[in-house]
Each structure stands twice: as structure tokens, then as C-alpha cells.
C-alpha positions as CSV (number, residue, x, y, z in Angstrom):
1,X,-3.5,-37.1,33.6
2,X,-6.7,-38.8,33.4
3,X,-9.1,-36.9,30.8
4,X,-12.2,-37.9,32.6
5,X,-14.2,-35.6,34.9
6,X,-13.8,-36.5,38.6
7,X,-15.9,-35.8,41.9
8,X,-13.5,-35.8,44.8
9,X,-15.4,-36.8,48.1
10,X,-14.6,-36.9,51.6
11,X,-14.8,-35.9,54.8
12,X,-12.7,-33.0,56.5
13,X,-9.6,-33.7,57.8
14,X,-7.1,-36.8,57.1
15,X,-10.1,-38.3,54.7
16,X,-10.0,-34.6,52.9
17,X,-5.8,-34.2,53.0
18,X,-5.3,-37.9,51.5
19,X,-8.1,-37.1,48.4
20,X,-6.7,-33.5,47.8
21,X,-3.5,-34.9,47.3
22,X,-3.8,-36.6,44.3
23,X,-6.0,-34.1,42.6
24,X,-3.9,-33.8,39.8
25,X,-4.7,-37.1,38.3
26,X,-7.3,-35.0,36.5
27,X,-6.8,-31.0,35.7
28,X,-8.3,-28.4,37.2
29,X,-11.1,-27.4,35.2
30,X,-12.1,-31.6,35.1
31,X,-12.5,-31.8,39.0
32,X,-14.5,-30.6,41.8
33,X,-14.7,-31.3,45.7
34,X,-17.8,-32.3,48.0
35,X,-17.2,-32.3,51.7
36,X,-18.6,-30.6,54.9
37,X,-18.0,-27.2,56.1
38,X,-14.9,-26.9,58.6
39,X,-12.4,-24.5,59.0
40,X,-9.6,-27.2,57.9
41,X,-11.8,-28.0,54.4
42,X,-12.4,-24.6,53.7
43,X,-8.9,-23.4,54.0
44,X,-7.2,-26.4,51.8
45,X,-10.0,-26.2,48.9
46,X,-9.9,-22.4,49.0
47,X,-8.3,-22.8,44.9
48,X,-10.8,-25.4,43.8
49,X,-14.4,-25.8,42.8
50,X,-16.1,-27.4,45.8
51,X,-19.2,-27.8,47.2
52,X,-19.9,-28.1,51.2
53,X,-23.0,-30.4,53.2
54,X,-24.7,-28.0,55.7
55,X,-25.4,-29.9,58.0
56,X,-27.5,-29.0,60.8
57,X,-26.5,-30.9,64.0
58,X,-29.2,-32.2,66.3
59,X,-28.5,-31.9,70.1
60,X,-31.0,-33.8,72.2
61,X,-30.7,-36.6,75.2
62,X,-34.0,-38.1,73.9
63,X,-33.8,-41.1,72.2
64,X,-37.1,-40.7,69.9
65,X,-35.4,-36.7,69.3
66,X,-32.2,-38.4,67.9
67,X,-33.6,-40.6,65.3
68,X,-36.1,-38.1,63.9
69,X,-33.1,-35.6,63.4
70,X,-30.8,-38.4,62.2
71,X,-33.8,-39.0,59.5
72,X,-33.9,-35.2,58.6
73,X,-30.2,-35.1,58.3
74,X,-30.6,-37.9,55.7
75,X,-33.0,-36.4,54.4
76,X,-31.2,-32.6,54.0
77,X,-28.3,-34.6,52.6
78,X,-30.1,-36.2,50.4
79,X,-32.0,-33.2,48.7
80,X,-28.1,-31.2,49.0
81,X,-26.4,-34.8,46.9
82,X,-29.4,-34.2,43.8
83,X,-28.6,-30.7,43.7
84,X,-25.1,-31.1,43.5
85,X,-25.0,-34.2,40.9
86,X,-27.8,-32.5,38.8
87,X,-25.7,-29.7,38.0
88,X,-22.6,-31.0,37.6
89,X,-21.4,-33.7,34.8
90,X,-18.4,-36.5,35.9
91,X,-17.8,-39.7,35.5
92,X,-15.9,-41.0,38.9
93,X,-16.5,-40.2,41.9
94,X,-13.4,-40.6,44.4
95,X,-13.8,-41.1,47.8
96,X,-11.5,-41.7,50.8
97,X,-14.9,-42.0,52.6
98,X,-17.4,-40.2,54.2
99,X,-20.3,-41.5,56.6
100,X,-22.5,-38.4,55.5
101,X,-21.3,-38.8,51.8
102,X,-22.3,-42.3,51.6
103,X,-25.9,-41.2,50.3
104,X,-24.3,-39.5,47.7
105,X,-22.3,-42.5,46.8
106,X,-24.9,-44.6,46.1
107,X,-27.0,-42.1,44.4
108,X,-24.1,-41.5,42.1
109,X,-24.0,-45.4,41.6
110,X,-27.4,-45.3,40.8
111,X,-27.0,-42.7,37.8
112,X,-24.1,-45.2,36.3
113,X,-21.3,-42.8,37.8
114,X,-17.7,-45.1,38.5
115,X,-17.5,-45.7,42.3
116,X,-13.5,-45.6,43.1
117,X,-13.2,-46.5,46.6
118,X,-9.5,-45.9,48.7
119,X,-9.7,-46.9,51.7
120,X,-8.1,-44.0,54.1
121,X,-4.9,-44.6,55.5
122,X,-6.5,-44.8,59.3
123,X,-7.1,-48.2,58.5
124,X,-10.4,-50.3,57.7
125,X,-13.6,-48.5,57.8
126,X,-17.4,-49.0,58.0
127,X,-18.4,-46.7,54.9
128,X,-15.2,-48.9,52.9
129,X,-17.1,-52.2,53.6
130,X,-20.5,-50.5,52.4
131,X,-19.1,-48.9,49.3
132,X,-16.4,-51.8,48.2
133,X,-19.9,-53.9,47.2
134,X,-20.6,-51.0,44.5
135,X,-17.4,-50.1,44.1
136,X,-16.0,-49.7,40.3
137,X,-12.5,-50.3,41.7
138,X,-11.2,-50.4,45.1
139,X,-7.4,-49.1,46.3
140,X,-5.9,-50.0,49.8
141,X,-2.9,-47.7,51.1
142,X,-1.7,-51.1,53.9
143,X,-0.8,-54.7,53.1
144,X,-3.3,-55.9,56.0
145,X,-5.7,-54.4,54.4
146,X,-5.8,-55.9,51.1
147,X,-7.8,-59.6,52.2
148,X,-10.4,-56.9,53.7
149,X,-11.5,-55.7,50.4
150,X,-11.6,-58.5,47.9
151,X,-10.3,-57.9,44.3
152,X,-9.1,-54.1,45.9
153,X,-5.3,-53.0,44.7
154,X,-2.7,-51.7,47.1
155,X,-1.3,-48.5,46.4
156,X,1.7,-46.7,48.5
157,X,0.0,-43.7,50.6
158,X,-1.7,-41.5,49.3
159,X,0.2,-39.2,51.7
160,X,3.5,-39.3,49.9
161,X,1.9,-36.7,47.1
162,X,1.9,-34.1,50.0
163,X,4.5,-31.2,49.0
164,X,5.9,-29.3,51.9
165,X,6.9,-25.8,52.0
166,X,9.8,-24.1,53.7
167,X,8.0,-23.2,57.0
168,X,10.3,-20.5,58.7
169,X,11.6,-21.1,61.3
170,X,11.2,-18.9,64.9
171,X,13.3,-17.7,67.8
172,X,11.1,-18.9,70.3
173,X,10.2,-22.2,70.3
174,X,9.6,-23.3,73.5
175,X,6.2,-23.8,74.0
176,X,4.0,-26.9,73.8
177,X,1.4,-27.2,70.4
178,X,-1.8,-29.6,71.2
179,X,-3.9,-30.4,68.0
180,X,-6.7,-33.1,68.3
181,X,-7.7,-32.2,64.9
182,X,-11.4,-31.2,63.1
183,X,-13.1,-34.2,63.7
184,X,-16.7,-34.0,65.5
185,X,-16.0,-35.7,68.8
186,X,-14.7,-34.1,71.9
187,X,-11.6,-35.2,73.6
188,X,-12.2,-33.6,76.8
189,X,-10.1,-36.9,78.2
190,X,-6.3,-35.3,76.7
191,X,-7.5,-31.7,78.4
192,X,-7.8,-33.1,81.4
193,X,-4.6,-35.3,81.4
194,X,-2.5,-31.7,80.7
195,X,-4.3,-30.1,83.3
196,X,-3.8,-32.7,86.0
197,X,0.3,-32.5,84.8
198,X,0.4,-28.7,85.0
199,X,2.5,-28.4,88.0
200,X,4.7,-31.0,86.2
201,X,5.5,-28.4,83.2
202,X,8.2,-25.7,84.4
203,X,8.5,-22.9,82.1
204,X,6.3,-24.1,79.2
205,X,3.7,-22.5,77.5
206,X,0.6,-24.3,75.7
207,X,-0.9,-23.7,72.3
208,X,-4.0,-25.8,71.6
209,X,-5.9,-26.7,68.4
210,X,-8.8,-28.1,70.5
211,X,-11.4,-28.8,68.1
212,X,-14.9,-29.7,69.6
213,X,-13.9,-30.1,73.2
214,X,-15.7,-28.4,76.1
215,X,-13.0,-29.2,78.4
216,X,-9.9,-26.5,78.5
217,X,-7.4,-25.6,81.4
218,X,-7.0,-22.3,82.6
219,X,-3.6,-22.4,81.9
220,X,-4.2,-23.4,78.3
221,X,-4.1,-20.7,75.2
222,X,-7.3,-21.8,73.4
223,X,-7.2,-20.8,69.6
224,X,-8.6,-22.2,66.2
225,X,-5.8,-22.8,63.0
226,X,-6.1,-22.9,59.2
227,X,-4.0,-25.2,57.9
228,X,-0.7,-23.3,57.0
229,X,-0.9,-21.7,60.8
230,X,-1.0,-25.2,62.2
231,X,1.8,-26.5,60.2
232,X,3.7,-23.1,61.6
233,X,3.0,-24.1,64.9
234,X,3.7,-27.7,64.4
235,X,7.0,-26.8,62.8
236,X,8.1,-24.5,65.5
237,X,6.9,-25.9,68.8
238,X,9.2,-27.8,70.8
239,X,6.9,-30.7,71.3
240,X,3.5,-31.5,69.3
241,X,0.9,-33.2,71.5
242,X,-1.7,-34.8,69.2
243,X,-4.4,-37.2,69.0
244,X,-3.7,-40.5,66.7
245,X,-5.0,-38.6,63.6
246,X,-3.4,-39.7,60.4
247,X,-2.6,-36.3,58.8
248,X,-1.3,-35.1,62.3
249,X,0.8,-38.2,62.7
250,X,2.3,-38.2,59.1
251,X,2.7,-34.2,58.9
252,X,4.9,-34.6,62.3
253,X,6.9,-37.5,61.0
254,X,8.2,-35.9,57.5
255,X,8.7,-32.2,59.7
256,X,10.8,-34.6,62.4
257,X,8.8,-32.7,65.0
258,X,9.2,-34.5,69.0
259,X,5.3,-35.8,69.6
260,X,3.6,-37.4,71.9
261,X,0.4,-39.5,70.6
262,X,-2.8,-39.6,72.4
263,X,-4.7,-41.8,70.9
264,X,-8.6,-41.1,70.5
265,X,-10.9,-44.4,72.0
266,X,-14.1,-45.0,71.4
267,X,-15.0,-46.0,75.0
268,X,-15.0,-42.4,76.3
269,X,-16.7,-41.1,73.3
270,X,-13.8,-39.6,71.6
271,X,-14.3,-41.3,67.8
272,X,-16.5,-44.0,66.5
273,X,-14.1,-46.8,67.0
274,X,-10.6,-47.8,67.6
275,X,-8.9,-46.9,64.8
276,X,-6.1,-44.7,66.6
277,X,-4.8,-47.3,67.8
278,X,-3.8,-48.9,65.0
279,X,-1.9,-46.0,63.5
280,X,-0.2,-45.2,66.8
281,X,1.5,-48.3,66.8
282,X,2.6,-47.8,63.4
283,X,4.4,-44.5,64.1
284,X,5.5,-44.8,67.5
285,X,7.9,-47.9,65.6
286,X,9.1,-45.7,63.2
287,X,9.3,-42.1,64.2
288,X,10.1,-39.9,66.7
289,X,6.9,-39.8,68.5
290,X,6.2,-41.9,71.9
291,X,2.3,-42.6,72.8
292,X,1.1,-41.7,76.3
293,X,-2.6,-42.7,78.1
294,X,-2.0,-40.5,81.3
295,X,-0.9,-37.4,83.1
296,X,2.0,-39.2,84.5
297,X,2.9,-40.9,80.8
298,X,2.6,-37.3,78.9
299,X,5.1,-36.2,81.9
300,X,7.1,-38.8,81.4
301,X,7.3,-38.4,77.7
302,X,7.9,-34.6,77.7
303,X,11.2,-35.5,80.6
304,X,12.7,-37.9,78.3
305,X,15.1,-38.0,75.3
306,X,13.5,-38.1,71.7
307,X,15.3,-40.4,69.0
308,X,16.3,-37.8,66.5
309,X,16.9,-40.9,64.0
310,X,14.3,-41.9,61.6
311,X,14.1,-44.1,58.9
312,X,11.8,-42.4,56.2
313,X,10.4,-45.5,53.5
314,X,11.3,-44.4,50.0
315,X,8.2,-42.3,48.4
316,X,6.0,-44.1,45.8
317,X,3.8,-41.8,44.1
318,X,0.5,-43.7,43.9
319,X,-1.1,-41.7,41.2
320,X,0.7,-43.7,38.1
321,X,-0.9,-46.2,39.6
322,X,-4.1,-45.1,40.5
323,X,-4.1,-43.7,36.6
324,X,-3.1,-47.2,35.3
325,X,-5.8,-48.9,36.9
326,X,-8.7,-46.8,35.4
327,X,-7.3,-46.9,32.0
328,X,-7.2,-50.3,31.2
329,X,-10.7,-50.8,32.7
């Protein structure tokens, strides 16, 4: 372990998952967490010091309205980040990004704190390409990825320092779980594929994790999850409809669940860019789960035969490495 004391920052979901997996580079007492509020980062920092952004969300179709709340969000963020760093001592600040963080990143920089950057594991990022010009070090978790960052160091996921428990195991498992994870954007789009397929689905029963979509069928149990619910659910269910999430996506590889990958795009308003796609065509080459963009492909995917083969890579733990690389710097 690394004697140093360490700021852990991210946003919820995969971001969050990744960083809180290699918390114990540094004990207990030598670390703290800074993320937003959600159900998701509540739940898995429940045993650590952490410290959540409230941040007050402005809704408004004017354009002048948007930028004057964007600036107060800034703003709020901003007056939240001095609070925080004031009264509390560390010397790195990890990060698997965080658009809302970044102002704390560079105000951390600014005070002389270490910047170490990893890149998430969904794949080149905005905030990465900000940050790696301030960064102390920088860690990619994909070969591609490396001649993105200059000078950065690959490193094998951070997801292989995930431990999984012994989730039991039901009588009744025939019923459909739908998770599109915590992040902000609606995918009203996947609600409306499943409801236009309904009189396709004989006999099954739907679960959903819907997140912050408006859009749900009548037919369609509607309920919110902490963490070890979901992976209950996921674990159980006799096939897991998610979106192209990286935690959903590598959760349901290692538990060889059946899934079906709906991929977010940014063209409906569903995430800020692309990225989904580029993880579901990792995993649809190497696991169990088949990617659908319709009614009629989810259908299709449910009616066919799942390959109950999978090759898992050999896990790398990547703290050794992580640790390695900060002590002879």
C-alpha cells in the first residue's frame, strides 16, 4: 500500500465502480471519495469517508436560462471543491473522470496536489484530454488508447479488482431484468423498443432499472435498485437487457448472465457521445451477450440460442502497478 493520502474522484456509476475498486492502494483512514449524489454512489461508499456535489439541476428550453444556470452550477461547484480541499489534507487526487469534478481537478492542481489521470474503461473521454495536460501521471485500461494520451501507461482494468459474492440463487427466474444504469440522460428510445415487442414476449415478466427515463410501458414493473439488489436481479433473471454501460457490461460477463446490449447514442440524446458503441463491440466478441437496435432485433435476440462458452482473459491486478508507478516518481 501506498502511504500517501488519496482523494478518489469520479462520477457515479462505471467511473465510481472502476475508482472504488482499487481503493486499497491506500488504507482506509488515508482515503476519501468525492462524487455526486445518486442512489448507486451512495450505496457502494456507504463504509468510506466521502463527500457528495449537490447539484441543483436547471430545467429550462431558453437558451440565455441555460447558460446562466450552467454558470451557477460552476459556480456552486466551485464554492462545494474549496470547502472540501480546505478541510481535508492529500496528496493525489485519482480520478477516473468527472465532467462536474473537473473544477476540482484543476483547483487541486493549482494547490500542488498530484493529478493521476485513468482513463475509464468506456473508452477516450473529453475531461481525459483536459486533465492528461496537468496530469502527474496518466494510466490507460486499452491498447488503442495508449497513442491518445502521450507518455500515459497501460494498465489491465481496473475492473479485474471487483470481488463477487455468492448471490443466491432463486426458484423463479423467469422474468426479464432491464437496467440503463444511473447516468443523467433518458433512454426513452430502449422503453419504447420493449413496448412495441410486447405482444412478442409470451409469458415473461419485466423488471426495470430505468434510471432518468420518462418513457415506461404499462406492462413494465418500474422500480429503483442499490447495488447488491441489482446484482440479485442480474444474477437471477433469465435475460439482462442493458444499455452499453461498462460496469453493466463487465458485471454480466463475469456472472455469465444471457444479455442483450442496447447501446446508448448520442443522436437521440441518450449520452454525450458515442462511446457505447465502442464497448459493445468489445463484448458482443467475447461474451455471451448479442447487441440489438430495434423491437424486432431485441425479439430476435430473446428467440435465439445464447453461447454458454466464454473465454474469460486471465486477471491482472493493476494496482501493483498503479503503486509502482507513483513510487519511483
Amino acid at each position: 500500500m501506498l502511504k500517501s493520502r488519496i482523494c478518489f474522484l469520479s462520477s457515479p456509476g462505471g467511473h465510481l465502480a472502476q475508482l472504488h475498486s482499487i481503493r486499497n492502494i491506500v488504507p482506509r483512514e488515508n482515503r476519501f471519495f468525492v462524487t455526486q449524489i445518486s442512489k448507486d454512489s451512495y450505496t457502494t461508499l456507504i463504509d468510506e469517508t466521502a463527500f457528495f456535489f449537490n447539484i441543483n439541476v436547471h430545467k429550462s428550453n431558453n437558451l440565455f436560462s441555460i447558460q446562466i444556470g450552467r454558470a451557477l452550477t460552476a459556480f456552486h461547484i466551485l464554492l462545494q471543491s474549496i470547502r472540501i480541499i480546505s478541510k481535508n489534507k492529500f496528496d493525489y487526487l485519482v480520478t477516473t473522470g468527472a465532467s462536474t469534478g473537473l473544477v476540482f481537478c484543476f483547483l487541486s492542481w493549482l494547490l500542488g496536489k498530484k493529478i493521476i489521470f485513468i482513463e475509464t474503461y468506456a473508452g477516450i473521454t473529453r475531461f481525459g484530454k483536459l486533465l492528461h495536460l496537468v496530469s502527474y501521471k496518466t494510466f490507460v485500461q486499452w491498447p488503442s488508447h495508449v497513442g491518445s494520451h502521450p507518455d500515459s501507461v497501460l494498465i489491465p482494468p481496473l475492473y479485474n479488482c471487483l470481488e463477487y459474492e455468492e448471490y443466491e440463487i432463486t426458484s423463479n427466474c423467469n422474468f426479464v431484468y432491464v437496467s440503463v444504469g444511473s447516468t443523467k440522460y433518458q433512454f426513452n428510445r430502449l422503453f419504447e423498443m420493449l413496448d412495441n415487442a410486447k405482444n412478442k414476449f409470451k409469458g415473461l415478466k419485466f423488471i426495470g432499472q430505468i434510471g432518468h427515463s420518462a418513457y415506461v410501458p404499462d406492462f413494465f414493473s418500474r422500480k429503483l435498485f442499490h447495488k447488491k439488489n441489482h446484482m440479485r436481479l442480474m444474477n437471477n433473471c433469465s435475460i439482462f437487457i442493458t444499455h452499453g454501460g461498462s460496469s453493466n457490461l463487465w458485471d454480466s460477463e463475469k456472472l455469465k448472465v444471457k444479455t442483450i446490449v442496447v447501446p446508448r447514442l448520442s443522436k437521440f440524446g441518450e449520452h454525450i457521445d458515442d462511446h457505447q458503441l465502442f464497448l459493445t463491440e468489445k463484448y458482443v466478441k467475447r461474451s455471451m451477450a448479442k447487441v440489438a437496435h430495434s423491437s424486432e432485433e431485441i425479439v430476435e435476440a430473446i428467440k435465439t440460442e445464447f453461447n454458454e462458452e466464454i473465454d474469460i482473459e486471465d486477471v491482472v491486478n493493476p494496482i501493483p502497478i498503479i503503486i509502482k508507478q507513483l513510487e519511483t516518481n
